[in-house]
C-alpha positions as CSV (number, residue, x, y, z in Angstrom):
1,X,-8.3,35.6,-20.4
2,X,-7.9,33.7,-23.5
3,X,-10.8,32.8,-25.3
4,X,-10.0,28.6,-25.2
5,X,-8.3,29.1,-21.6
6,X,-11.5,28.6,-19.9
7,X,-12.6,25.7,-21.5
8,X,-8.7,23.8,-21.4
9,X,-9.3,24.5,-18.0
10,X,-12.7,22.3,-17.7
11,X,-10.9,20.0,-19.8
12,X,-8.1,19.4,-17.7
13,X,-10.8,18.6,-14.7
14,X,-12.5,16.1,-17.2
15,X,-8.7,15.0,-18.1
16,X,-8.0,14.5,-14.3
17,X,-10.9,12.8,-13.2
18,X,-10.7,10.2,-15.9
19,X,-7.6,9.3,-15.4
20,X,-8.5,8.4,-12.3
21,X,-11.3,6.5,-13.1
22,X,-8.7,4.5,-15.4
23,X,-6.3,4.2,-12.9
24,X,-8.7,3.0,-10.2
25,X,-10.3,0.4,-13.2
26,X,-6.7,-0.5,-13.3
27,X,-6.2,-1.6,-9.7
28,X,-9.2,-3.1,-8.5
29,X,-8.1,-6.2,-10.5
30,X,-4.9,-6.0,-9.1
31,X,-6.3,-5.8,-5.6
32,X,-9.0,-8.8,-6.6
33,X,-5.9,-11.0,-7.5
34,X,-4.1,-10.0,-4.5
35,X,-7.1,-11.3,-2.4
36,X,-6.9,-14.5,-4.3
37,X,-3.5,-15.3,-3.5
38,X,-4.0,-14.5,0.2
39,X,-7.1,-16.9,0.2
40,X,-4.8,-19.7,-1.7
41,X,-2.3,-19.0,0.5
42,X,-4.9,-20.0,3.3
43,X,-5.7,-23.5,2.0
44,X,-2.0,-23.9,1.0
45,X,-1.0,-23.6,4.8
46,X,-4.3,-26.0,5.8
47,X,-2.8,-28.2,3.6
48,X,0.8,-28.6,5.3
49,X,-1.3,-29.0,8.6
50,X,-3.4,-31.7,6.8
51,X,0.3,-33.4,5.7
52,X,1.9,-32.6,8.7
53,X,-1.4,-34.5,11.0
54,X,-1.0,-37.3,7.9
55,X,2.5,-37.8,8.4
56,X,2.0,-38.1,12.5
57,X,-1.1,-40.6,11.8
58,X,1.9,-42.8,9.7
59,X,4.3,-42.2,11.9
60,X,1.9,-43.9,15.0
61,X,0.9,-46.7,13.1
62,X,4.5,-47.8,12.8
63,X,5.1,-47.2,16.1
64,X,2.0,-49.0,17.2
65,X,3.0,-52.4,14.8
66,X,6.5,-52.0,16.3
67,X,5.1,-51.8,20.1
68,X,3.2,-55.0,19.3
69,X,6.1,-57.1,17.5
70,X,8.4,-56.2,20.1
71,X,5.8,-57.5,23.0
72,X,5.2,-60.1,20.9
73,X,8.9,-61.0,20.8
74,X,9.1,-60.2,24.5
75,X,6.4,-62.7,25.2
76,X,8.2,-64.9,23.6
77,X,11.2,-64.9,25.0
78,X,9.5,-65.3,28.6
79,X,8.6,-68.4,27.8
80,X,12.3,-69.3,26.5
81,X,13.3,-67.5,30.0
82,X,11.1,-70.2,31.7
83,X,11.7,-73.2,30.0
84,X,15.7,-72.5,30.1
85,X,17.6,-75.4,31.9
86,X,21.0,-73.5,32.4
87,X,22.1,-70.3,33.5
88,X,24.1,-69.0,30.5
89,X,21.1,-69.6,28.5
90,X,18.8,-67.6,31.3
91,X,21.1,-64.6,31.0
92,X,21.4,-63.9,27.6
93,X,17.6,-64.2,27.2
94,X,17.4,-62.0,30.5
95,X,19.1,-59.5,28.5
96,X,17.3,-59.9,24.9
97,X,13.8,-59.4,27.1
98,X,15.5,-56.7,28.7
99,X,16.6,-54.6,25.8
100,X,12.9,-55.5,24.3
101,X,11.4,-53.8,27.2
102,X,13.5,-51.1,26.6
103,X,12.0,-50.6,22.8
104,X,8.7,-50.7,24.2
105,X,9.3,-48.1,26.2
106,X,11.6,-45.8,23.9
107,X,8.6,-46.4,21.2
108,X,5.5,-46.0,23.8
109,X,7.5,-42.8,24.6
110,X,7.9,-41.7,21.0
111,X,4.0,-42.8,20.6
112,X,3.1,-40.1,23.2
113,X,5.0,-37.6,21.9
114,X,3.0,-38.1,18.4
115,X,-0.2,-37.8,19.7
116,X,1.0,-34.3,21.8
117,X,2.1,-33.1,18.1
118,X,-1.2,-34.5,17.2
119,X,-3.3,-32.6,19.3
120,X,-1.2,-29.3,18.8
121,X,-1.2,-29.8,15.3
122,X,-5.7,-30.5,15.1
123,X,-5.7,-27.4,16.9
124,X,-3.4,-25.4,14.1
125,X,-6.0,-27.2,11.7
126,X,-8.4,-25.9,13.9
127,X,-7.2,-22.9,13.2
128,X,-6.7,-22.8,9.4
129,X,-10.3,-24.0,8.5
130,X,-11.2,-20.7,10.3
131,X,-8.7,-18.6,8.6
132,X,-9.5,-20.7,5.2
133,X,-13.5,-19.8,5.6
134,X,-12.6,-16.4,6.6
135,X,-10.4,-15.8,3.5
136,X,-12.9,-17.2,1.0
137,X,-15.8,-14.6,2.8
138,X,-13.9,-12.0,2.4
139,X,-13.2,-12.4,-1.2
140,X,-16.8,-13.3,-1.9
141,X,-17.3,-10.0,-0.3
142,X,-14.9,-8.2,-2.1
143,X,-15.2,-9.6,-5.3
144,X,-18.8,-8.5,-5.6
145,X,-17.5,-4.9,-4.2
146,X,-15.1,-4.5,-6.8
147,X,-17.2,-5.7,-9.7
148,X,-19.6,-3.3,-8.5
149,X,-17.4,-0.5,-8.5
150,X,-15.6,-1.5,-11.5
151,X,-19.3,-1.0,-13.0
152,X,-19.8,2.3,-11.8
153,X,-16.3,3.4,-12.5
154,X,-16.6,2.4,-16.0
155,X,-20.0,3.9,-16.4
156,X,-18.8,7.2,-14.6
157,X,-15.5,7.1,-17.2
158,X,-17.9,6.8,-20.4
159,X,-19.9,10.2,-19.1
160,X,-16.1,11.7,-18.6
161,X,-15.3,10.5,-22.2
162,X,-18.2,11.9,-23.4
163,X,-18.2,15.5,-21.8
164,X,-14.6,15.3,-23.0
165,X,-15.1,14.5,-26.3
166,X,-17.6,17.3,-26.5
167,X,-15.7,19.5,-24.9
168,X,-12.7,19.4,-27.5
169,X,-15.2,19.7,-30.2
170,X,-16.4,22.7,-28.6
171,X,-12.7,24.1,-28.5
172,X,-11.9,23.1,-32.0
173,X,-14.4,25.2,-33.2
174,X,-12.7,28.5,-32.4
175,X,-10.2,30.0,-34.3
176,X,-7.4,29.2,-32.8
177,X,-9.0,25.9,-30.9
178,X,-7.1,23.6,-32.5
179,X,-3.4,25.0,-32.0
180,X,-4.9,25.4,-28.5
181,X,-5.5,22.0,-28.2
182,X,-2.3,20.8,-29.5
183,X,-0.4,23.2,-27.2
184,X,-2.6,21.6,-24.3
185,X,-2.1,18.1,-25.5
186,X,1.6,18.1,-25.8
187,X,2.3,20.2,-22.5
188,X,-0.2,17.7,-20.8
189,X,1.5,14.6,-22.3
190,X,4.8,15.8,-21.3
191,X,4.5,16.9,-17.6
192,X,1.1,15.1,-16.9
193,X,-1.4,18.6,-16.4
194,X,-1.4,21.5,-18.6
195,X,-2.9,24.3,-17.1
196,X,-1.8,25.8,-13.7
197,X,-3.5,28.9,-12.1
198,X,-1.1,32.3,-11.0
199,X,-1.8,32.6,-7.7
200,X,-0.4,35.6,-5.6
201,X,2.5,36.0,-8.2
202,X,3.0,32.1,-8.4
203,X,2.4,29.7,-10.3
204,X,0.8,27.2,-8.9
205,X,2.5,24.1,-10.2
206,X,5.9,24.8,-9.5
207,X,5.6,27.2,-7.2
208,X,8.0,29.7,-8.6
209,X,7.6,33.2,-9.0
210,X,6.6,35.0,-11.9
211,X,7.6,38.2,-13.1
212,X,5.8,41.4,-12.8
213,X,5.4,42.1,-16.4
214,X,3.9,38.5,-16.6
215,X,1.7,38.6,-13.3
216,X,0.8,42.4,-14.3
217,X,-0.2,40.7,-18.3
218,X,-2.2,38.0,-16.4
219,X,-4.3,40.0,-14.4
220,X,-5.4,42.1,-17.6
221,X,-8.4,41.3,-18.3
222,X,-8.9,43.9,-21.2
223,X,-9.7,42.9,-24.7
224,X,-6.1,43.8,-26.0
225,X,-4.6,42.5,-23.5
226,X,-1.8,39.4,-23.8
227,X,-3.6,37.3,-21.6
228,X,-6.7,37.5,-23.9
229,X,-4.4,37.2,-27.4
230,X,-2.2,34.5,-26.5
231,X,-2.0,31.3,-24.1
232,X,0.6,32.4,-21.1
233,X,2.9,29.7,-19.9
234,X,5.0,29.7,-16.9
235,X,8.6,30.8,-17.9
236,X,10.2,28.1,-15.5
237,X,7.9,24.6,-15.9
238,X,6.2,25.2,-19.1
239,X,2.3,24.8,-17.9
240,X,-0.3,26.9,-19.2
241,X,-1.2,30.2,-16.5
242,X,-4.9,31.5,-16.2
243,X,-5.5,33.8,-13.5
244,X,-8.1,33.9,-10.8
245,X,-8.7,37.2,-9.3
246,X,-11.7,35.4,-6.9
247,X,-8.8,34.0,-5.3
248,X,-6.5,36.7,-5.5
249,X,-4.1,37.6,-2.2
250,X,-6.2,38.2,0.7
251,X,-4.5,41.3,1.3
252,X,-5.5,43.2,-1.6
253,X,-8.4,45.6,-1.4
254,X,-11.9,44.0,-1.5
255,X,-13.5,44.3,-5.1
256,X,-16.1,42.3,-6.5
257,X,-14.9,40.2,-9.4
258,X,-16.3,37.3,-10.9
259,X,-14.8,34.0,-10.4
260,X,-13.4,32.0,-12.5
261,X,-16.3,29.4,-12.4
262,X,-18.5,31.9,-13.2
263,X,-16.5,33.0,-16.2
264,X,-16.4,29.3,-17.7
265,X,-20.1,28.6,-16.8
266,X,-20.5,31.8,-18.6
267,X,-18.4,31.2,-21.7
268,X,-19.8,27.8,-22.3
């Protein structure tokens, strides 16, 4: 293996996790704001309940003046009724007292239908003030969560920086560390990872064969070899190929070999 592959290989953990951590540092605001505007959405809806009960309460004080003027009228033309000296006159006040009596009722009717809407609606406010206190305890809840793991996500991505930033130091030193690096950089930039393991004559990020000269210069693991002079790249996607031979097909004869962990623990 090439002498920097090990180490690219660390990195690209390091690279991985960390940009996790950043992603995840990303979106726990986003889901803390998305909390907010399902508890605001909660007092918005109380508050159309609150109008809605307001508007009723208006709506049966009208009706209750109304109810009143109109028995008040009524009242009063009773006593026209019985102090009428002529029939015509009786009749038409017959039929004024008459259609009054028929407000009262049309507006005692609509005054019953109110307070049903009432009642309905105190229980939807009933509601509400439940889902409103429920909302707001769950974002209290939440909101300390997130700010807590927002703190140990940043901390965690500040020891990733670090090992990172030490770890590129590390490779730079080498003779060839720094073209390494910029071959690593610029594959990883481009298709997200840079290093891929060969795995049973694959490689392992796109999944498409290799061929046997390569896979045969991959599992070299001499000094001369091309694997140990030069960074190997998959011929179809581009990524960077180290080889594995501790997780090498099952079917081949059992050998002892040391795995890769063990080779980058060892070459650190």
């Amino acid at each position: 293996m090439h002498p920097d592959l090990a180490r690219l290989v660390v990195l690209q953990t390091h690279d991985i996790e960390a940009k996790r951590l950043r992603d995840q540092i990303a979106a726990l605001p986003r889901q803390l704001a998305t909390l907010e505007l399902k508890s605001a959405a909660t007092v918005g809806q109380r508050a159309v309940v609150l109008d809605l009960i307001a508007k009723e309460d208006a709506l049966r004080r009208r009706q209750e003046s109304e109810i009143a003027d109109r028995k008040q009228k009524l009242a009063r033309t009773q006593k026209k009724i019985d102090a009428a000296t002529n029939t015509v006159q009786v009749t038409a006040l017959e039929h004024e007292a008459a259609f009054a009596r028929a407000e009262i009722n049309r507006l005692e009717d609509a005054e019953l239908e109110s307070m049903e809407r009432g009642e309905a609606l105190d229980a939807q406010l009933a509601l509400a003030d439940q889902a409103v206190a429920d909302a707001a305890a769950t974002l209290e809840r939440e909101r300390a969560r997130i700010h807590e793991l927002l703190a140990r996500d940043r901390a965690a991505l500040a020891e990733v920086d670090a090992l990172r930033a030490a770890l590129r130091t590390q490779i730079a030193q080498s003779d060839t560390g720094e073209d390494s690096l910029s071959t690593y950089d610029r594959i990883s930039h481009s298709k997200g990872t840079a290093v891929a393991q060969a795995l049973n004559q694959r490689c392992s990020a796109c999944q498409m064969m290799l061929r046997p000269q390569r896979w045969n210069d991959l599992r070299d693991n001499s000094a001369d070899s091309p694997s140990s002079q030069t960074l190997m790249t998959c011929e179809n996607c581009g990524h960077l190929l180290y080889y594995d031979p501790a997780r090498d097909s099952p079917q081949r004869p059992t050998v002892q070999v040391e795995s890769i962990a063990a080779q980058i623990v060892r070459s650190l």
